[in-house]
C-alpha positions in Angstrom: -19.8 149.5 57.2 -19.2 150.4 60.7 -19.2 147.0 62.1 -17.3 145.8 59.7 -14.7 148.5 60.4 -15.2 147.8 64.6 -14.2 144.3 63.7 -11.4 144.9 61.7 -10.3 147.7 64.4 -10.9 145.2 67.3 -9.2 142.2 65.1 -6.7 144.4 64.9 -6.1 144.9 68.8 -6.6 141.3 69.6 -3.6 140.2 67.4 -1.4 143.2 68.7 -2.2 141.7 72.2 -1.4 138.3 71.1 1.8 139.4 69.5 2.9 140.9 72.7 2.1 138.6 74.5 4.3 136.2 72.7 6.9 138.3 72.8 6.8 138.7 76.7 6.1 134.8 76.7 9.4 134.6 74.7 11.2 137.2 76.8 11.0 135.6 79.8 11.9 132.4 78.5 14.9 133.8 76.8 15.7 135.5 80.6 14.9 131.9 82.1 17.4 130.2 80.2 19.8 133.3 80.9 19.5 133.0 84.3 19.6 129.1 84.8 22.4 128.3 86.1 24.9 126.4 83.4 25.4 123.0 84.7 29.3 122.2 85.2 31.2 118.8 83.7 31.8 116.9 87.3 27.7 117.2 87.9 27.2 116.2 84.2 28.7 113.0 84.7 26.7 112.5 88.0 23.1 113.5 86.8 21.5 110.3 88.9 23.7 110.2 91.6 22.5 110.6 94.9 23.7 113.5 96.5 24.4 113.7 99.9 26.3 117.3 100.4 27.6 120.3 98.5 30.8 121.6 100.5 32.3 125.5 99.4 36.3 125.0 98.9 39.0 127.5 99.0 42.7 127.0 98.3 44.6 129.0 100.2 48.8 129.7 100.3 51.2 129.7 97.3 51.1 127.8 94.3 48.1 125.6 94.0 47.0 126.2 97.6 46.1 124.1 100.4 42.8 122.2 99.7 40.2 123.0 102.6 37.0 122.2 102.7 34.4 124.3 104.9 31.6 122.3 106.9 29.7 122.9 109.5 30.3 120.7 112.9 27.9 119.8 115.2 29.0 120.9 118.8 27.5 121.0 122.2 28.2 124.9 123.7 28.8 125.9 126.9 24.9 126.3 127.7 24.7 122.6 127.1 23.1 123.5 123.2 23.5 121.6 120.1 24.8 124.1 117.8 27.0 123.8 114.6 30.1 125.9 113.9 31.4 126.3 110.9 35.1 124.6 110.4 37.8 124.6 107.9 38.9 120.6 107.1 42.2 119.9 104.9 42.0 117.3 102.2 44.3 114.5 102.6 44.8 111.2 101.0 47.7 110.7 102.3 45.9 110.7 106.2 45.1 106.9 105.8 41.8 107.2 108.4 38.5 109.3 108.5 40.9 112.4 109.6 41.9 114.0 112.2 41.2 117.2 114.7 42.7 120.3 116.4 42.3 119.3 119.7 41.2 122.4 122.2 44.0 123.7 124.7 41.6 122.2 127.5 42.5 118.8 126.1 45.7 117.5 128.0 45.5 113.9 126.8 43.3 111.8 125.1 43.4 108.6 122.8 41.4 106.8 120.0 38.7 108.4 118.2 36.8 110.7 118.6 33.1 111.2 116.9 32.0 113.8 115.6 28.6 114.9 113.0 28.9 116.8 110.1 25.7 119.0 109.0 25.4 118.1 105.4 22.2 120.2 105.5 18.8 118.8 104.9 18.7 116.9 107.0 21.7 114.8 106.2 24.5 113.6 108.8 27.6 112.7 108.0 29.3 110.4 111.3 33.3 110.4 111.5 35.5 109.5 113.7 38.8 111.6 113.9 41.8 111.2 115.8 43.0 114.0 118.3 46.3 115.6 116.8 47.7 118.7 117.6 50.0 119.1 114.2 50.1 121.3 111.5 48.9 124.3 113.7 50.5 126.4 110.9 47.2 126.2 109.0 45.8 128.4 111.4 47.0 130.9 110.0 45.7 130.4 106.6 42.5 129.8 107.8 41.6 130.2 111.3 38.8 128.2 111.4 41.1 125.2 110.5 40.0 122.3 112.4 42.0 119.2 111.1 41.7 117.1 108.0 39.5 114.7 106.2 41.3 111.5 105.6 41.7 108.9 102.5 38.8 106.5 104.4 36.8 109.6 104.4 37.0 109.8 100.7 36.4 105.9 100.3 32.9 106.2 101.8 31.7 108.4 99.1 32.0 109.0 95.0 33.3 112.5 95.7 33.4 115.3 92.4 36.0 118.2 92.7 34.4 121.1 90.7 37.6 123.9 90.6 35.7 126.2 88.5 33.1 126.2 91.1 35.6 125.8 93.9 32.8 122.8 95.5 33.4 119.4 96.4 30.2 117.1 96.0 29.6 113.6 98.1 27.2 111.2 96.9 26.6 107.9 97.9 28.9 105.0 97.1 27.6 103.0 94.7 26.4 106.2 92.5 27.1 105.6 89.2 29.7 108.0 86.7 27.9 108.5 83.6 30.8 108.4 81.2 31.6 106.7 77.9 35.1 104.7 77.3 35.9 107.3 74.6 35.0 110.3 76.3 37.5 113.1 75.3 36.9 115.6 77.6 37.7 113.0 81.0 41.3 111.8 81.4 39.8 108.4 83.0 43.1 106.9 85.0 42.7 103.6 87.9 44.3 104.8 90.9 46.2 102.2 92.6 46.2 101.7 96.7 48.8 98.7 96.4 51.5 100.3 99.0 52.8 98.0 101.6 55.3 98.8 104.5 57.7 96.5 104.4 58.8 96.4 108.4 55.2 94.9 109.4 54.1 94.0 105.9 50.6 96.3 106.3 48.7 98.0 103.8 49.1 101.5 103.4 46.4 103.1 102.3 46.5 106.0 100.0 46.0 106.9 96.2 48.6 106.2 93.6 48.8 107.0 89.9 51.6 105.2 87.9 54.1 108.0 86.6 56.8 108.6 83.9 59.2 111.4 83.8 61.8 110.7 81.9 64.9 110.0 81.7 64.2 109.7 86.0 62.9 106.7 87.5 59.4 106.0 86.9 57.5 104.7 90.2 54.1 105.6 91.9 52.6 109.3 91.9 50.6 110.4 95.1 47.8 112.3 94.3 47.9 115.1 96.9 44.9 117.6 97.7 47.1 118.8 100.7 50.3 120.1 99.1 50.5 123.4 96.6 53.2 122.4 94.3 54.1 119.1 92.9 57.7 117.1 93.7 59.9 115.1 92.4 62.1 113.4 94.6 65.9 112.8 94.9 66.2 109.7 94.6 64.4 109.5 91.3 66.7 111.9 89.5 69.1 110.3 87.1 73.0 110.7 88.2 73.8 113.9 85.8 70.7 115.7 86.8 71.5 115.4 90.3 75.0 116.3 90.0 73.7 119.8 87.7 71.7 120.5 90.7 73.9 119.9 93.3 76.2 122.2 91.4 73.7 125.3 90.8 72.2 124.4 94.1 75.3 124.6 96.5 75.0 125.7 100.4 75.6 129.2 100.1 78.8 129.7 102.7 77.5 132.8 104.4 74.3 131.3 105.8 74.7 127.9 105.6 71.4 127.4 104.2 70.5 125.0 100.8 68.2 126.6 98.2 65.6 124.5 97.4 66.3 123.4 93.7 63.3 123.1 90.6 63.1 121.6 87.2 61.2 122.2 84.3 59.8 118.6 83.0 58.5 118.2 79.5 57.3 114.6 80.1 54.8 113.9 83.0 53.0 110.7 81.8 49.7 109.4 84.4 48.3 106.7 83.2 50.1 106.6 79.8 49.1 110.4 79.3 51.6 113.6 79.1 49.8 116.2 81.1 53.3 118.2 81.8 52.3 121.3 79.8 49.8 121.7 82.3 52.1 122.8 84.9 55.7 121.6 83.9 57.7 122.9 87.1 58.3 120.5 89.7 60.2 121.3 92.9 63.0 118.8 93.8 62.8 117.2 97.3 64.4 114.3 99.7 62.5 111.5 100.1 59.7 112.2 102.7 60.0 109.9 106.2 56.2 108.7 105.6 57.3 107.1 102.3 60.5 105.3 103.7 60.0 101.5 104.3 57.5 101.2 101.4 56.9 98.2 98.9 56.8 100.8 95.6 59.3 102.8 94.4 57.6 106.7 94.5 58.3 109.2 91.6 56.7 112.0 93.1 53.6 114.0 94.0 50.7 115.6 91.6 49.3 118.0 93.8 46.8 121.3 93.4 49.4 123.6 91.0 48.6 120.6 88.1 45.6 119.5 89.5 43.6 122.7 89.4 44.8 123.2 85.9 41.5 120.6 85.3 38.0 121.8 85.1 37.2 119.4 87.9 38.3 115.6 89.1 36.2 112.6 90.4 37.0 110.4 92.6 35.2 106.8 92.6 36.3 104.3 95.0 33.7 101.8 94.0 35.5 101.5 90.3 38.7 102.8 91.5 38.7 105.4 89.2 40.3 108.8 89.3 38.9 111.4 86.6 40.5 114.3 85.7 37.7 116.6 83.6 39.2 118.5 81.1 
């Protein structure tokens, strides 16, 4: 009787142990999942990409801020050491090479390019070669670690995902493949166009176009721009009675001489066939910019951070010249 009672007793304990120990099994599981870190949509659609660098973004100034991406730059000090010192780049398409850089005070003249590495970490490299330019000092002051930007053939060596909830941009290698179906409905999949010529020397200018719609204005290319806070529409796309409205409410005020700078509300913004205007419908009115003068395409305007960002993320793919805006 009493070994039947120790067995039952012991019985008893094992499957207590066994049931806690299940439950601290499932516990930490249930932890483990908590704590795993949810993947986001631009790395979803690049699960067997190769990745070559994971690069923190910030967007500072008004609007939609100023894209800049923060990478560390391999440097030789003033002991002779290799060291690498963290810089802030700007985003630009519209900078048709690798980019540019600040150029140091010491520098009083220099021409071509320049090389310079770019620790990706683990062992990865990235070469460039920038040009020395000592414009836009201005972004100094909203990052004074700005060192220059990273151009449109930057981008074009590289498919490159734009996470904005994460605020990271992601390089992998170029022929990575985008993991995404025809009839996705969380991508707005759209082919960029680079089909800009200058007319005075009939060259190819390089840069990323989307076609737009606004009406009743004058459809023509969209640049996509990383660099600029709040997207334009320009002059001489405005219709003749929405000019004239604005040139009305927008006089020269007689005191100072000075010209607001007008805005308009759109409620049609169509990108590849699409109306994304509720996203961000304002849109500040503009004359046409010198760098677009002499062109082969008529240009609508920009799409820059204040709608981009509105987008979980965006991916840019040269290879397939695609542009993917993640919903």
């Amino acid at each position: 009787m009493q070994l039947i009672i120790g067995f039952k007793i012991r019985n008893s304990a094992l499957a207590l142990l066994l049931v806690f120990g299940l439950m601290v099994r499932f516990t930490s599981s249930v932890q483990a999942q908590g704590e795993k870190k949810v993947e986001s949509r631009t790395a979803h659609y690049m699960r067997h990409g190769r990745l070559v660098a994971r690069i923190p973004l910030t967007f500072p100034g008004p609007g939609g801020g100023y894209t800049m991406a923060h990478v560390p730059v391999k440097e030789i000090s003033k002991y002779g050491d290799t060291v690498s010192v963290m810089h802030a780049f700007l985003l630009d398409f519209g900078t048709a090479n690798e980019g540019n850089f600040f150029p140091p005070d010491t520098m009083k003249a220099s021409s071509g390019y320049s090389p310079f590495e770019l620790d990706a970490g683990a062992g990865h490299l990235i070469h460039l070669e920038l040009v020395p330019s000592a414009a836009h000092p201005e972004y100094k002051s909203l990052d004074s670690t700005y060192f220059g930007t990273l151009g449109y053939a930057f981008f074009n060596k590289f498919v490159t995902t734009i996470d904005f909830e994460d605020n990271t941009m992601s390089l992998y290698t170029l022929y990575s493949t985008v993991e995404i179906g025809e009839r996705d409905t969380l991508t707005l999949q759209l082919n960029y166009l680079d089909d800009a010529v200058l007319t005075y020397c009939h060259c190819h200018f390089p840069t990323v176009w989307l076609d737009g719609e606004a009406p009743p204005f004058k459809p023509g290319h969209v640049h996509v721009s990383l660099a600029t806070p709040q997207s334009v529409i320009y002059w001489t796309s405005l219709d003749v009675k929405t000019k004239k409205l604005l040139e009305k409410e927008f006089a020269r005020d007689s005191l100072t001489g000075r010209k607001p700078k007008p805005g308009i509300s759109v409620a049609t913004f169509r990108v590849g066939g699409k109306n994304i205007a509720s996203r961000a419908p304002h849109r500040l009115v503009e004359d046409y910019p010198p760098v677009f003068k002499d062109l082969s395409v008529s240009v609508l305007g920009t799409l820059a951070t204040d709608v981009l960002r509105t987008f979980k993320g965006m991916i840019f793919d040269p290879t397939g010249k695609r542009l993917l805006l993640v919903r």
